[in-house]
ROGU-828476 format. One record per residue (C-alpha): x, y, z. Coordinates in steps of 0.5 Angstrom, whole numbers, plus 500, padded with zeros to 3 digits. Layout:
BEGIN
XYZ;...
END
This chain:
BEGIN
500500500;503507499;499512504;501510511;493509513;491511520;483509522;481510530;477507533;479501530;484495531;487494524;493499525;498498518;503503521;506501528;509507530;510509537;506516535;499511532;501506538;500512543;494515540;490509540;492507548;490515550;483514545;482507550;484511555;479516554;473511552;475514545;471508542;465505545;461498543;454500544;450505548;446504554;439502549;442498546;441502539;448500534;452506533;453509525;460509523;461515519;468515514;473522514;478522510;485527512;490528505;496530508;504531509;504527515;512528516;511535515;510540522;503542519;501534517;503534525;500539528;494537524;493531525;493532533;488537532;483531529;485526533;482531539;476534535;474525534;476524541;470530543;465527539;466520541;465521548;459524548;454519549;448522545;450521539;448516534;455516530;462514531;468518527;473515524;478518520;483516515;490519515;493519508;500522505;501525500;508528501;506534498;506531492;499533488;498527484;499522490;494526493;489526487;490517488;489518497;483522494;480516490;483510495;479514500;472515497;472508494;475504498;474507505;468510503;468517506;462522507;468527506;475529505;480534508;486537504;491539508;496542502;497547497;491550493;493546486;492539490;485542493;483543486;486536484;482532490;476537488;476535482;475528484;471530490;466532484;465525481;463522487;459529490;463528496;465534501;472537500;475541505;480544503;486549507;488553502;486558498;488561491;491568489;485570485;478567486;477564479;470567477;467560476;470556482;463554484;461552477;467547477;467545484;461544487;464540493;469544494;469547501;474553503;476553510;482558509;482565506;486566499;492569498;490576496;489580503;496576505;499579498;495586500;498587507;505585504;505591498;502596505;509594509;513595502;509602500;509604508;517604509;518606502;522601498;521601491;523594488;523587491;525581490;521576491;522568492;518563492;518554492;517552485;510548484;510543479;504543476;504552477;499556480;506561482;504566476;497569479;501570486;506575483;501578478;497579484;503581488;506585481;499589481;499591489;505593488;505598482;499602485;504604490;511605485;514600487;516594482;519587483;525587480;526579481;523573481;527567483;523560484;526555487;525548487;523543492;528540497;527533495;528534487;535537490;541534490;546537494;541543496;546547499;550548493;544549489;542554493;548558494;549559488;541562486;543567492;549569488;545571483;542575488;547579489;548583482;541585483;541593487;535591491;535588498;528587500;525579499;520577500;519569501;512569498;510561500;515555501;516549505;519550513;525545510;527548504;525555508;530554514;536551508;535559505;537562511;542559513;544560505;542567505;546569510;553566509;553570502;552576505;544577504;543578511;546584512;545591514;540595509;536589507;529587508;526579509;519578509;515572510;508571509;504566513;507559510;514561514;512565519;506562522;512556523;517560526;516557533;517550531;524551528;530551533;535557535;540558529;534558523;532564526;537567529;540568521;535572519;535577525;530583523;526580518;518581518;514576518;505576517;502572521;494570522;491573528;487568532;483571539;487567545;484569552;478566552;476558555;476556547;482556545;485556553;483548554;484546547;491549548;491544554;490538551;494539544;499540549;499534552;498530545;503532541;508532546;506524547;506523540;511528537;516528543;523529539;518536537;521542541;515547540;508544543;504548542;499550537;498554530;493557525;493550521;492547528;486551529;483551522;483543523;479543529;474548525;474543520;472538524;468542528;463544521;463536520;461534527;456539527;453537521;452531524;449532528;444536526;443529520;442525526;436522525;436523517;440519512;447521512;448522504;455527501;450530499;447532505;453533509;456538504;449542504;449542511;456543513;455550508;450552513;455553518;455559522;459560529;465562532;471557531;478557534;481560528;475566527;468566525;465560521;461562515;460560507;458563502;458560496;463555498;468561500;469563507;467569509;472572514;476579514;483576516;487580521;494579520;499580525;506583523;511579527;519581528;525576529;528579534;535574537;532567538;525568538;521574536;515580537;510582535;509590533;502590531;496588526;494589519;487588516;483591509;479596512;483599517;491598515;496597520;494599527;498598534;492594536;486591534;480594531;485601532;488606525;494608529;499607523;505610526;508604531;513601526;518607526;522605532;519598534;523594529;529591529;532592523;538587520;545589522;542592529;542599525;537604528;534607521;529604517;534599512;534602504;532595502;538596496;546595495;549601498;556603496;562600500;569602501;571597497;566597492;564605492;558608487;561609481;558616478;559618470;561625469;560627463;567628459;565634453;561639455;558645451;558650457;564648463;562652468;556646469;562641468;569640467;574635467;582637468;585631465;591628468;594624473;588624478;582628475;580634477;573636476;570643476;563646476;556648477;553641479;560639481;559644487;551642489;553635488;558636493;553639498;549634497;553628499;555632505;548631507;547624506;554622509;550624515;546619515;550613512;556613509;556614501;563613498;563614491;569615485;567620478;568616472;569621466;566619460;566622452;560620449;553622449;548625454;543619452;549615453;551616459;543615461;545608458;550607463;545607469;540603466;545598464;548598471;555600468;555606472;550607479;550614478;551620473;552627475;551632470;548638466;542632465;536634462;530631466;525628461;520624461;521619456;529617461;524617467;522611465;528608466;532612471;531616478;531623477;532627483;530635484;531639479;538643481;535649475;529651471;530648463;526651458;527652449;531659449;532662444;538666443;540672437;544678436;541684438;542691435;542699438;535702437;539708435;535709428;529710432;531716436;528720431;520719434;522717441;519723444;512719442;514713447;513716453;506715454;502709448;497710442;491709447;494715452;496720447;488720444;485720451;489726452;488730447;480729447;481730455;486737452;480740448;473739452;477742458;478748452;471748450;469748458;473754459;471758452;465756455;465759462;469766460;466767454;459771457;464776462;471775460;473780453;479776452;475771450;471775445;470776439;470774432;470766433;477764431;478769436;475766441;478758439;485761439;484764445;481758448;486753445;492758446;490759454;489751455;496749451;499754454;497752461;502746460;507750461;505756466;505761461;498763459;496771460;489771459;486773467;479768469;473772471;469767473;470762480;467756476;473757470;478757476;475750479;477748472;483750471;486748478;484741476;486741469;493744473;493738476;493733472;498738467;503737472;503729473;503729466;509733465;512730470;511723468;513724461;519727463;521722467;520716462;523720456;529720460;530714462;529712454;533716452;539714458;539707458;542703453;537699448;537693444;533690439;533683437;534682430;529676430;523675435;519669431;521663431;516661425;520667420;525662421;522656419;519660413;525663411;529657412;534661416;540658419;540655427;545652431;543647437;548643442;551637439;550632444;544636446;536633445;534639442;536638436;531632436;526637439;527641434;526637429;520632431;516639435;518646432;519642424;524645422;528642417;533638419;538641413;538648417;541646423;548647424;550642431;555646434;560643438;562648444;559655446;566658444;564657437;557661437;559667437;564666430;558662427;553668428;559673426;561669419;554668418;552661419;547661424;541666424;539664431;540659436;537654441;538653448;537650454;535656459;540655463;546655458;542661454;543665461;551663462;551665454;549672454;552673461;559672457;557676451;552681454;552687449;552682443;547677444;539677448;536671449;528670447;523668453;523661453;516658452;517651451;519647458;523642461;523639467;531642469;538640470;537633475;542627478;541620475;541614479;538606477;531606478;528604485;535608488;532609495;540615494;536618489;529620494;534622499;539627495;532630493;531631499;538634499;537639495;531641497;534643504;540647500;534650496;532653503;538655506;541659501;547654499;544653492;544660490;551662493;553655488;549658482;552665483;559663483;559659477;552662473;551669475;555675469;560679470;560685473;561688467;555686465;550686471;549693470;547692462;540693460;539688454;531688455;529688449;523693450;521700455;513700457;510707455;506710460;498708458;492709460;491704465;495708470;492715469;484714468;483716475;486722474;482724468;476722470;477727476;479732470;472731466;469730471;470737474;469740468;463737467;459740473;463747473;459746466;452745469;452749474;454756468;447753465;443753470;446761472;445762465;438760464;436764471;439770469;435769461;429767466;430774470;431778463;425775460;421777466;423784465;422784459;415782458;413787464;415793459;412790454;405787451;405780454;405775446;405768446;412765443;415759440;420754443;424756437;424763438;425762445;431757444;433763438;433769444;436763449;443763445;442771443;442772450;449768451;452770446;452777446;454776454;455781459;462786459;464788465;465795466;468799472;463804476;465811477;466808485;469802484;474804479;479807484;479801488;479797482;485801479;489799486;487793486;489791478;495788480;490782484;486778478;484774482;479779487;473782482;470789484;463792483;461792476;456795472;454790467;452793460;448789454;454790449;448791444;448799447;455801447;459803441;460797436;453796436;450802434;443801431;441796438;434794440;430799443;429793448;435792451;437796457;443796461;443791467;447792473;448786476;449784484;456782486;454776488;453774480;458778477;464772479;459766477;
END
C-alpha cells in the first residue's frame, strides 16, 4: 500500500509507529470507542478522509487537531454516530493525492474529505470529489477567485481564506517603508499556479510605484540533490540585483530553513536588506530551532490572528499540548498554529452537520449542504460560506524575528491597514519598533548600497557644451570642476550623515543618452551632470529634484535702436494715452470757452478769435505760460484740476522720455520662431543636445537647416560669419551664454518647457528620494544659490547691462482716475454755468415782458433768444465808485469789483441796437459766477 493509513476506533493498524500506537492507547483510555449504547441502539459508522503530508509540521499539528475533534464526538454518549477517519500521505505531492482522494472514496467510502495541502492539490482532489459528490474541504485557497469555482467545483468547500489579503498587506508593508523594487521567492510548484500569485503581487504593487525586480523560483528540496549548492549558487545571482527587499512568498519550512541558513553565509542578510515572510514560513517560525531563526534576524513576518484569551482555545490549548507531545516528543514547540485551529473547525462543521442529520439518511450530499450551512465561532474566527468560500475578513498579525524568538509589532486588515491594536487605525508603530537586520536604527534601504570596497560609480559627462556646468581637468588624478559638481558635493555631505556614501567620477566622452544607457544597464550607479530630465528617460532611470529650471530658449544677436531715436518723443505714453489725452485736451478747452465767453472780453470776438484763445490758453497751461485773466470762479475750479492733471502728466513723460533716452536698448533682429521655419534660416543647436530632435520632431524645422555646433566657444563665429541665424538652447545654457557675450546677443523668453537639470541614479535607488531631499534642503537654505551665483551669474560688466528687448510707455490704465476727476469737474462746472444762464434769460424775460405786451411764443424763438441772450453775453465795466478801487487792486486778478453790466448791444460796436435792450446792473453775488 503506498498511503501510511490510520483508522481510529478500529483495531487493523498498518502502520505500528510509537505516534499510532500512542494515540490509540489514549483513545481507549479515554473511552474513545464504545461498542453500544445503553438502549441497545447499534451506533453508524460515519467514514472521514484527511490527505496530508503526515511527516511535515503542519500534517503533524494537523493530525493532532483531528484526533481531538474525533475524541470529542465519540465520547458523547448521545450521538448515534461514531467518527472514523482515514489519514493519508500525499507527501506534497498533487498526484499522489488525487489516487488518496480515490482510494479514500472507493475503498473506504468516506462522506467527506479534508485536503491539507496547496491549492493545486485542492483543485486535483475536488475534481475527484465531484465524480462522487463527496464534500472536500479544502485548507487552501487560490490567489485569485476564478470566476467559475462553483460551477467547476460544486463540492469543494474552503476552509482557508485566499491568498489576495495576505498579498495585499505585504504590498502595504513595502508601500509603508517606501521600498520601491523587490525580489520575490517563492518554492516552484510543479504543476503552477505561481504566476497568478506574482500578477496579483506585481498589480498591488504598481498601485504603490513599486515593481518586482526578480522572481527566482526554487525547486522543492526532495527534487534537489545536493541543496546547499543548488541554492548558494541561486542566491549568488541574487547579488548582481540592486534590490535587497525579498520577499518569501510560499515555501515548505524545509526548504525555507536551508534558504536561511544559505542567505546568510553569501551576505544577503545584512545591513540594508529586508525578508519578508508570509504566512507558509511564518506561522511555522515556532517549531524551528534556534539557529533558523537567528540567521534572519530582523526579518518580517505575517501572521493569521486568532483570538487566544477565551476558554475555547484555552482548553484545546491544553489538550493539544498534552497529545502532541506524547505523540511527537522529538518536536521542540507543542504548541498549536493556525493550520491546527482550522483542522479542528473543520471538523467542528462535519460533527455539526452530523449532528443536525441524526435522525436523516446521511448521504454526501446532505452532509455537504449541511455543512455550507455552518455558522459560529471557531477557533481560527467566524465560520461562515458563502458559495462554497469563507466569509472571513483576515486579520494578520505583523510579527519581527528578534534574536532567537520573535515579536509582534501590531495588525494588518483590509479596512483599517496597519494598527497597534485591533480594531484601531494608528498607523504610526513601526517606526522605532522593529529591529532591522544589521542592529541599524534606520529604517533599512532595501538596495546594494555602495561600500569602500565597491564604491557607487558615477558617470561625469567627458565633453560638455558649457563648462561652467561641468568640466573635467584631464590628468594623473582627474580633477572635476562645475556647477553640478559643487551642488553634488553639498548633497553628498547631507547624505554622508545618515549612512556612509563612497563613490568614485568616471568620465565619460559620449552622448547624454548614452550616459543614461550606462545607468540603466548597471555600468554605472549614477550619472551627475548637466542631464535633462524627460519624460521618455524617466521610464527607465530615477531622476532627482531638478537643480535649475529648463526650457527652449532661443538665442539672436541684438541691434541698437538708435534708428528710432527720431519719433522716440512718442514712446513715453501708448497710441490709446495720447488719444485720451487729446480729447480729455479740447473738452476742457471747449468748457473754458464755454464758461468765459458771456463775461470775459478776452474770450470774445470773431469766432476764430475766440477758438484760438480758447486752444492757446489751454496749450499754454501745460507749461504755465498763459496771459489771459479768468473772470469766472467756475472757470477756475476747471483749470486748478486741469493744472493737476498738466503736471502729473508732465512730470510722468519727462521721467519716461529720460529713461529711453539714457539707457541703452537692444533690439533683436529676429523674435519668431516661424519667420525662421518660413524663410529657411539657418539655426544652430547642441550636438549632444536633445534638442536637435525636439527641433525636428516638434517645432518642424527642416533637418538641413540645423547646424550642430560642438561648443559654446563657437556660436559667436557662427553668428558672425553668417552660418546661423538664431540658436536654440537649453535656458540655462541660453543664460551662461548671454551673460558672456551680453552687449552682442539676447535670448527670447522661453515658451516651450522641460523638467530641469537632475541627477541620475537606477530605478528604484532608494539615494536618488534622499538626494532629492538633499536639494530641496540646499534650495531652502540658500546654498543652492550661492552655488548658481558662482559659476552661472554675469559678470560685473554685464550686471548692469539692460538688453530688455522693449520699454513699456505709459498707458491709459494707469492715468484713467486721473482723467476721470479732469472730465468730471469740467462737467459739472459746465452744468452748473447752465443753469446760471437759464436763470438769469428767465429773470431777463420777466423784465422784458413787464414793459411790454405779453405775446405768446414758439419754442423755437424762445431757443433763438436763448442763444442770442448767451452769445452777446455780459461785458463788465467798472463804475464810476469801484473804479478807484479796481485801479489799486489791478495787480490781484483773482479779486472781482463791482460791475455794471451793459447789453453789448448798447454800446459803440452796435450802434443800431433793439430798442428793447437795456443796461442791466448785476449783483456782485453774480458777477463772479
Amino acid at each position: 500500500m503506498p498511503f501510511s493509513e490510520v483508522i481510529v476506533d478500529s483495531v487493523r493498524k498498518p502502520s505500528f509507529s510509537i505516534r499510532i500506537v500512542i494515540t490509540f492507547l489514549l483513545i481507549v483510555f479515554h473511552g474513545y470507542t464504545t461498542p453500544a449504547r445503553a438502549d441497545n441502539n447499534v451506533y453508524r459508522n460515519i467514514n472521514i478522509g484527511a490527505i496530508l503530508d503526515v511527516e511535515s509540521r503542519i500534517g503533524k499539528e494537523v493530525t493532532t487537531a483531528v484526533d481531538l475533534s474525533v475524541q470529542k464526538f465519540n465520547s458523547n454518549n448521545s450521538n448515534n454516530f461514531k467518527l472514523h477517519i482515514h489519514f493519508k500521505n500525499s507527501t506534497g505531492n498533487p498526484l499522489q493525492a488525487v489516487l488518496a482522494a480515490n482510494e479514500l472514496i472507493e475503498g473506504n467510502e468516506v462522506q467527506a474529505i479534508m485536503e491539507v495541502g496547496t491549492w493545486q492539490e485542492a483543485a486535483l482532489v475536488a475534481e475527484v470529489g465531484n465524480k462522487a459528490q463527496t464534500p472536500v474541504l479544502s485548507f487552501a485557497g487560490p490567489a485569485v477567485m476564478p470566476p467559475s469555482r462553483s460551477r467547476n467545483w460544486p463540492f469543494l468547500l474552503q476552509i482557508a481564506t485566499n491568498e489576495t489579503e495576505q498579498i495585499k498587506c505585504v504590498a502595504d508593508i513595502i508601500s509603508w517603508f517606501k521600498w520601491r523594487k523587490i525580489i520575490a521567492i517563492y518554492e516552484d510548484e510543479p504543476y503552477g499556479g505561481d504566476s497568478k500569485v506574482l500578477s496579483l503581487l506585481t498589480e498591488s504593487l504598481q498601485q504603490f510605484g513599486s515593481e518586482i525586480e526578480y522572481s527566482l523560483g526554487l525547486p522543492p528540496l526532495s527534487h534537489l540533490i545536493d541543496p546547499k549548492e543548488a541554492l548558494r549558487d541561486e542566491l549568488t545571482k541574487l547579488r548582481e540585483k540592486q534590490s535587497r527587499v525579498f520577499v518569501v512568498l510560499h515555501s515548505s519550512l524545509s526548504l525555507a530553513t536551508h534558504l536561511f541558513s544559505e542567505a546568510k553565509d553569501v551576505g544577503l542578510t545584512g545591513r540594508d536588506t529586508v525578508w519578508i515572510l508570509t504566512e507558509s514560513v511564518a506561522s511555522l517560525l515556532d517549531t524551528v530551532n534556534s539557529s533558523v531563526i537567528s540567521s534572519i534576524e530582523g526579518a518580517l513576518g505575517i501572521k493569521t490572528y486568532y483570538p487566544e484569551e477565551n476558554k475555547a482555545y484555552q482548553d484545546f490549548f491544553m489538550q493539544f499540548r498534552r497529545i502532541f507531545r506524547s505523540n511527537y516528543p522529538d518536536e521542540d514547540n507543542s504548541e498549536p498554529g493556525i493550520h491546527a485551529l482550522r483542522a479542528y473547525d473543520a471538523m467542528t462543521t462535519i460533527t455539526n452537520a452530523l449532528e443536525k442529520l441524526q435522525n436523516s439518511n446521511i448521504t454526501s450530499k446532505a452532509l455537504f449542504d449541511t455543512i455550507s450551512l455552518s455558522n459560529f465561532s471557531g477557533l481560527s474566527g467566524k465560520i461562515l460560506f458563502k458559495k462554497g468560500v469563507l466569509l472571513q475578513n483576515s486579520t494578520f498579525t505583523i510579527i519581527n524575528v528578534v534574536g532567537k524568538r520573535y515579536k509582534e509589532l501590531g495588525y494588518w486588515s483590509q479596512g483599517l491597514g496597519f494598527s497597534k491594536e485591533r480594531n484601531d487605525n494608528d498607523t504610526d508603530i513601526y517606526d522605532d519598533m522593529v529591529n532591522w537586520p544589521g542592529d541599524i536604527r534606520r529604517v533599512p534601504k532595501g538596495w546594494a548600497m555602495p561600500t569602500y570596497a565597491k564604491p557607487m560609480r558615477i558617470g561625469i559627462p567627458g565633453r560638455t557644451a558649457f563648462e561652467k556646468f561641468v568640466k573635467v581637468t584631464d590628468g594623473p588624478n582627474n580633477r572635476y570642476s562645475g556647477f553640478c559638481i559643487d551642488v553634488f558635493l553639498a548633497v553628498h555631505k547631507i547624505l554622508v550623515q545618515s549612512y556612509p556614501l563612497p563613490y568614485e567620477f568616471v568620465p565619460y566622452n559620449g552622448t547624454y543618452n548614452d550616459l543614461i544607457d550606462h545607468v540603466i544597464n548597471k555600468t554605472f550607479d549614477a550619472v551627475v551632470g548637466d542631464i535633462t530630465i524627460l519624460a521618455n528617460r524617466s521610464k527607465y532611470v530615477e531622476f532627482t529634484q531638478p537643480l535649475t529650471e529648463s526650457a527652449l530658449s532661443m538665442v539672436v544677436p541684438v541691434k541698437s535702436e538708435d534708428s528710432q531715436k527720431a519719433w522716440m518723443f512718442m514712446k513715453p505714453f501708448t497710441l490709446e494715452m495720447w488719444i485720451v489725452t487729446g480729447a480729455v485736451f479740447v473738452y476742457t478747452m471747449l468748457v473754458v470757452w464755454f464758461l468765459e465767453h458771456r463775461s470775459n472780453p478776452e474770450f470774445r470776438g470773431p469766432f476764430k478769435y475766440q477758438l484760438g484763445t480758447a486752444l492757446w490758453f489751454t496749450f499754454s497751461s501745460i507749461f504755465f505760460a498763459h496771459r489771459e485773466k479768468i473772470q469766472s470762479n467756475l472757470t477756475r475750479m476747471v483749470v486748478v484740476v486741469w493744472f493737476f492733471v498738466v503736471f502729473i502728466l508732465t512730470s510722468s513723460y519727462t521721467a519716461s522720455l529720460t529713461s529711453m533716452l539714457t539707457v541703452q536698448k537692444l533690439q533683436p533682429n529676429v523674435t519668431d520662431i516661424d519667420w525662421l521655419k518660413r524663410s529657411n534660416s539657418k539655426v544652430g543647436c547642441d550636438s549632444d543636445s536633445f534638442i536637435n530632435n525636439y527641433l525636428i520632431n516638434v517645432l518642424q524645422f527642416n533637418e538641413d537647416n540645423i547646424r550642430k555646433v560642438p561648443s559654446e566657444y563657437n556660436y559667436d563665429g557662427e553668428f558672425k560669419n553668417g552660418s546661423i541665424t538664431a540658436a536654440f538652447f537649453e535656458l540655462p545654457y541660453a543664460k551662461v551664454f548671454t551673460n558672456k557675450y551680453c552687449t552682442g546677443y539676447t535670448a527670447i523668453n522661453p515658451t516651450y518647457r522641460f523638467g530641469g537639470f537632475g541627477f541620475v541614479f537606477q530605478k528604484g535607488s532608494p539615494i536618488a528620494a534622499d538626494a532629492s531631499e538633499a536639494i530641496l534642503t540646499l534650495s531652502e537654505n540658500g546654498t543652492l544659490r550661492k552655488i548658481e551665483e558662482d559659476w552661472l551669474y554675469p559678470p560685473s560688466e554685464c550686471s548692469t547691462s539692460q538688453t530688455t528687448i522693449e520699454t513699456e510707455s505709459l498707458s491709459l490704465q494707469s492715468f484713467w482716475g486721473l482723467y476721470l476727476i479732469s472730465g468730471a469737474t469740467s462737467t459739472i462746472c459746465f452744468l452748473l454755468f447752465c443753469f446760471h444762464v437759464l436763470k438769469n434769460f428767465r429773470k431777463y424775460e420777466n423784465q422784458s415782458d413787464g414793459s411790454a405786451t405779453p405775446t405768446e411764443e414758439s419754442v423755437w424763438i424762445k431757443t433763438k433768444k436763448l442763444a442770442q441772450y448767451f452769445h452777446n453775453g455780459e461785458i463788465k465795466i467798472p463804475d464810476r465808485n469801484t473804479a478807484a478801487v479796481f485801479a489799486q487792486r489791478k495787480a490781484d486778478e483773482w479779486i472781482s469789483p463791482r460791475w455794471v453790466y451793459v447789453s453789448t448791444s448798447a454800446t459803440p460796436e452796435h450802434p443800431h441796437a433793439s430798442p428793447s435792450t437795456e443796461i442791466e446792473m448785476a449783483q456782485t453775488s453774480d458777477d463772479n459766477l
